[in-house]
C-alpha positions in Angstrom: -1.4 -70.7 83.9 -1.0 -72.5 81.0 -3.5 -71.0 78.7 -2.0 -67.3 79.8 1.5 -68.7 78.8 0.1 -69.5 75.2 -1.8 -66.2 74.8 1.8 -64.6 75.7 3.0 -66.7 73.0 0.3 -65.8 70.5 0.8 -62.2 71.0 4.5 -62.7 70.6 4.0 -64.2 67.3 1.8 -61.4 66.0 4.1 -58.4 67.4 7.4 -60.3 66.2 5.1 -60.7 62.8 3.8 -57.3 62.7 7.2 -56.1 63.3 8.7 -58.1 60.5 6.0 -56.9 57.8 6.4 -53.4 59.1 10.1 -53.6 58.4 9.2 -54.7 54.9 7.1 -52.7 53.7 8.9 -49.8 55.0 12.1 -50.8 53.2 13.3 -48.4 50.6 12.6 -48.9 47.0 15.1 -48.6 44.2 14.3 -46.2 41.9 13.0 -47.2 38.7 15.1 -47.3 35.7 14.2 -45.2 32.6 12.5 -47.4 29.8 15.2 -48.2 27.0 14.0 -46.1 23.9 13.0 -49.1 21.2 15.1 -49.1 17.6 13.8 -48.5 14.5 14.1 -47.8 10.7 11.9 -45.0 9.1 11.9 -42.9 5.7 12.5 -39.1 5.2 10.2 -37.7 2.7 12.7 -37.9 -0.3 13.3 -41.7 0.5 16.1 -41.7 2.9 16.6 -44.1 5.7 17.3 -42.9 9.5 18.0 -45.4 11.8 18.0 -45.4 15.2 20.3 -45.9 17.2 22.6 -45.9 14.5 21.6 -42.5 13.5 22.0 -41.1 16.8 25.9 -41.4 16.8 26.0 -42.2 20.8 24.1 -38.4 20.9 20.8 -37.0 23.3 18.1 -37.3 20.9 14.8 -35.9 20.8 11.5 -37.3 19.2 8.0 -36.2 18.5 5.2 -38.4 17.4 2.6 -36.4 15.7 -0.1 -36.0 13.0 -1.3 -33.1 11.0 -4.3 -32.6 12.2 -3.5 -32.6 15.9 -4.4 -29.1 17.2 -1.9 -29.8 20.6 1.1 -30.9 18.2 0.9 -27.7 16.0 0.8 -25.5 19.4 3.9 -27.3 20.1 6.2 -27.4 16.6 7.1 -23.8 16.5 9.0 -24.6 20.1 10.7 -28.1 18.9 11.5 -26.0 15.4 13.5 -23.9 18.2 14.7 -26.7 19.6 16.0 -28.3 16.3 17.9 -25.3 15.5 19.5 -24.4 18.9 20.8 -27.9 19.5 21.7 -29.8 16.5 24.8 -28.1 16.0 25.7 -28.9 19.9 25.4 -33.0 18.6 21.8 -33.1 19.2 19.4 -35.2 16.9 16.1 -34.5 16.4 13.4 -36.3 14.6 9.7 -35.9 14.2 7.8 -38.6 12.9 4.3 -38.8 11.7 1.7 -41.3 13.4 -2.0 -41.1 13.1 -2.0 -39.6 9.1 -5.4 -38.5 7.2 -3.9 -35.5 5.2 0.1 -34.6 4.3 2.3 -34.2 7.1 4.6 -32.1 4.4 2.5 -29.6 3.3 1.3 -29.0 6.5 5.0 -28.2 7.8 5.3 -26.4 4.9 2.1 -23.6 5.4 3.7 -23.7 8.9 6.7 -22.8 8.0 8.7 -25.9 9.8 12.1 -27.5 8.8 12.4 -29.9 11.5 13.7 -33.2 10.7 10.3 -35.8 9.3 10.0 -39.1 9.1 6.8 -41.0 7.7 4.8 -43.9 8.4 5.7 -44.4 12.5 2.7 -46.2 13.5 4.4 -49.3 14.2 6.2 -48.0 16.5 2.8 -46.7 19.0 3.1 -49.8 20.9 7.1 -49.9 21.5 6.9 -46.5 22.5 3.6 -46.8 24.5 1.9 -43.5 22.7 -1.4 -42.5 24.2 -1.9 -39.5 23.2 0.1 -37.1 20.7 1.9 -35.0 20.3 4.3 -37.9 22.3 7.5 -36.2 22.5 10.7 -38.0 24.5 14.3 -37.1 25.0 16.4 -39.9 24.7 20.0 -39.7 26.2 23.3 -41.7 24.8 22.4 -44.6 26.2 19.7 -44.9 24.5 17.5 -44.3 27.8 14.3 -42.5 28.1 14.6 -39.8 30.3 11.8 -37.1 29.5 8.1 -37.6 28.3 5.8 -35.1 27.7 3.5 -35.2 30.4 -0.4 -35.8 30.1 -1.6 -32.3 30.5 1.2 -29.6 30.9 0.4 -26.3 31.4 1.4 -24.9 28.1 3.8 -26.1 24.7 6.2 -23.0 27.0 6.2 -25.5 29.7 7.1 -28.4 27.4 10.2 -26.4 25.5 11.2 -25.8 28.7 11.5 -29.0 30.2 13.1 -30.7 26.9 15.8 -27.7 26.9 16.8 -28.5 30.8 16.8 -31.9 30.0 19.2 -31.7 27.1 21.0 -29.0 28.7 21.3 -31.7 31.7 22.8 -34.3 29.2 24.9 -31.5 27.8 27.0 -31.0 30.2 29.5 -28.0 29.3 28.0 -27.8 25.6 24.5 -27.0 27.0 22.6 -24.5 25.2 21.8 -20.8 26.4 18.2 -21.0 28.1 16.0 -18.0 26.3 15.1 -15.2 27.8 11.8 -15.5 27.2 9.4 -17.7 24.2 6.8 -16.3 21.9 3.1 -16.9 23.0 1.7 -20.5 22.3 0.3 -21.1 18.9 -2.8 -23.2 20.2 -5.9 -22.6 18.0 -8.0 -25.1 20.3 -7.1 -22.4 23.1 -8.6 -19.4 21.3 -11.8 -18.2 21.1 -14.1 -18.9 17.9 -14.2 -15.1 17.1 -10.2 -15.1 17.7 -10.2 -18.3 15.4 -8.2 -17.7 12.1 -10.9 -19.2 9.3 -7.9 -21.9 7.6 -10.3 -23.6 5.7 -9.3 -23.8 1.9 -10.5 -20.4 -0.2 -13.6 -20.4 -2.0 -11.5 -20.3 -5.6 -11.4 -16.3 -7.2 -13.1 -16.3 -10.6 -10.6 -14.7 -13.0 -12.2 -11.9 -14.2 -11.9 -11.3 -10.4 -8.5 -11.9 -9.8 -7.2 -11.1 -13.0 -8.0 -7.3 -12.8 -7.0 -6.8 -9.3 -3.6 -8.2 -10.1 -2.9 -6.3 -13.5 -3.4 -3.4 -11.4 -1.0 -4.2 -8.7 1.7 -5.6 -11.1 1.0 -2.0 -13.3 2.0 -0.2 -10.3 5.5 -1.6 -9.6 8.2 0.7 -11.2 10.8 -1.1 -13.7 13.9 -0.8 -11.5 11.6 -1.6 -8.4 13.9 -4.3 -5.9 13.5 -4.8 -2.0 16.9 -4.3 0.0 18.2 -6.8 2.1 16.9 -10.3 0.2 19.2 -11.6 -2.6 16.8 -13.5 -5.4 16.0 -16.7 -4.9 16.1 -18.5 -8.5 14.0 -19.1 -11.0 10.4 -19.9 -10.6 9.2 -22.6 -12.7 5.5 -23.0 -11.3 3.1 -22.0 -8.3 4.7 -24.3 -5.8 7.5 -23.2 -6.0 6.3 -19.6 -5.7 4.7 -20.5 -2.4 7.2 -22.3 -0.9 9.6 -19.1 -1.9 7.2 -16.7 -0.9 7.1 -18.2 2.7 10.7 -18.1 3.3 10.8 -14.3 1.9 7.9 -13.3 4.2 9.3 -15.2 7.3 12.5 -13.5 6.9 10.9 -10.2 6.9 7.9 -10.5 9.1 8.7 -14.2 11.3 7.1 -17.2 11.3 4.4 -16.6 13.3 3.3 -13.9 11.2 3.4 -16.0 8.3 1.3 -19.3 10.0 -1.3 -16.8 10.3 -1.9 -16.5 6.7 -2.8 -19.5 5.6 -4.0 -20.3 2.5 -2.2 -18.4 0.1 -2.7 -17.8 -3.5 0.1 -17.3 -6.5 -0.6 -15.9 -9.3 2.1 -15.5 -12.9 1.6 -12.6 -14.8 3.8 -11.0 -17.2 6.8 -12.7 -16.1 6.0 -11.9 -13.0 5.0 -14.4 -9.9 2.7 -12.4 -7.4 1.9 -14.4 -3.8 -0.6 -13.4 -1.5 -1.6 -14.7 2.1 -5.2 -14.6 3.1 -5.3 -12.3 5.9 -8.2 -12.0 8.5 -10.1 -10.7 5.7 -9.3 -13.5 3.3 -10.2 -11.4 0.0 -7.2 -10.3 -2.3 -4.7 -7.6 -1.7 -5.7 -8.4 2.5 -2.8 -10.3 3.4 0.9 -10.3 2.8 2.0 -10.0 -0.6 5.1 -10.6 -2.3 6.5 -10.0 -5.9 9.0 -12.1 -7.8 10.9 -12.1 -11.2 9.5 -15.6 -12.7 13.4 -15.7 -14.4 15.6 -14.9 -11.5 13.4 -14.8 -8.4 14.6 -11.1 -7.6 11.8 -9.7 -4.8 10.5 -6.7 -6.4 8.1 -6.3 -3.8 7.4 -7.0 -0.2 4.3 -6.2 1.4 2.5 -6.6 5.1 -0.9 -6.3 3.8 -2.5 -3.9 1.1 -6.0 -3.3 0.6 -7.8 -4.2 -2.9 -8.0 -0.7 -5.1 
């Protein structure tokens, strides 16, 4: 009698037991807080200082680690240029800051026609912000809280805009942003084909008793009172940087910046008085790609062109 009176017990014990460890683990967890975004203090390109909070004004902010060279972070920029310029007038701040650097972050925004916000030198802050991968992109809201992270492997850079814009719009409240309609068709080189794949290596360089004729010709052919409606001049062009960097914003204008990304490298050329820009074109031979002609003194476009063949 006794010894079924302490098996009785026993099971007691383990059903009471059971009972209690059941209870705990089924007990509802509090959800976890979103990871404070860590402060720091980077350079713009010219030498400024942003710092963040500070710099943030109490406002949702939005930041995108990336390097030049990373095929996924160009796919994504032309949607966080978007970004940039449908928000920041809604209180919105957006940085991207370079990690990872083997070439120049500038240039490269530059032949990809980007004006997003850039700050150098962000590797220190890899650890704070736990980056595994880039791009990293986060959307920070005004308390300083981390509330979106790219994820590992989204579908597409589409997928991405669109999460970062519901976010913000979220945060927003009644200064949300319009949604668009519909987004251009990722940019993703790694995605495409090799025959589809633009060659964007650097041009073997044109002899000039190569170039030399074939621009003669073309600048011969432009009447005196020659203009293009529609774009006012854009200043004086001193040298061929200069003539690039204006002949990018010309074509984008005109054609968009897709068009323009896809015509990488470029070539300028001073004749005359005269600056003549081409882009390479799926040919990349001169007179394939888009062209544009300037006044060297006033920068009045004289000519715009989509693409003319070499006479």
């Amino acid at each position: 009698m006794r010894a079924v009176f302490v098996r009785s017990t026993v099971c007691l014990i383990l059903v009471l037991a059971s009972g209690m460890a059941a209870a705990r683990t089924e007990a509802p967890k509090e959800p976890e807080r979103p990871a404070i975004a860590p402060a720091w203090e980077l350079q713009t390109p010219d030498g400024d200082t942003v710092r963040f909070p500070q710099d943030a004004g109490g406002q949702p902010t939005v930041l995108m680690f990336w390097p030049s060279w990373c095929p996924y972070s160009r796919a994504l920029q032309p949607y966080v240029q978007d970004i940039w310029h449908d928000y920041r007038d809604r209180g919105v701040k957006l940085w991207t800051i370079n990690i990872l650097e083997r070439g120049d972050p500038l240039q490269a925004m530059q032949e990809r026609g980007l004006s997003f916000p850039l700050l150098l030198k962000g590797d220190a802050l890899r650890k704070p912000y736990g980056i595994t991968r880039t791009p990293w992109l986060v959307v920070i809201d005004a308390e300083q809280r981390i509330v979106y992270t790219r994820p590992p492997d989204p579908p597409s850079p589409i997928d991405v805009a669109k999460a970062v814009r519901q976010t913000l719009n979220d945060l927003l409240g009644d200064k949300a942003a319009p949604l668009p309609a519909s987004y251009a068709p990722p940019y993703d080189l790694h995605l495409k084909s090799q025959r589809d794949q633009v060659d964007r290596r650097a041009p073997v360089p044109v002899a000039q008793d190569q170039w030399l004729p074939w621009v003669e010709r073309y600048l011969d052919g432009i009447a005196a009172d020659e203009t293009v409606d529609g774009i006012d001049p854009v200043g004086a062009i001193d040298d061929g940087k200069t003539a690039l960097a204006r002949a990018r914003e010309t074509w984008t204008q005109r054609y968009g910046a897709e068009a323009v990304r896809a015509q990488a490298p470029y070539r300028a050329y001073r004749r005359h008085g005269y600056w003549i820009v081409m882009g390479g074109g799926l040919a990349r031979e001169l007179g394939s790609g888009m062209i544009v002609v300037f006044r060297a003194d006033s920068g009045q476009v004289l000519r715009l062109s989509p693409g003319a063949a070499a006479d």
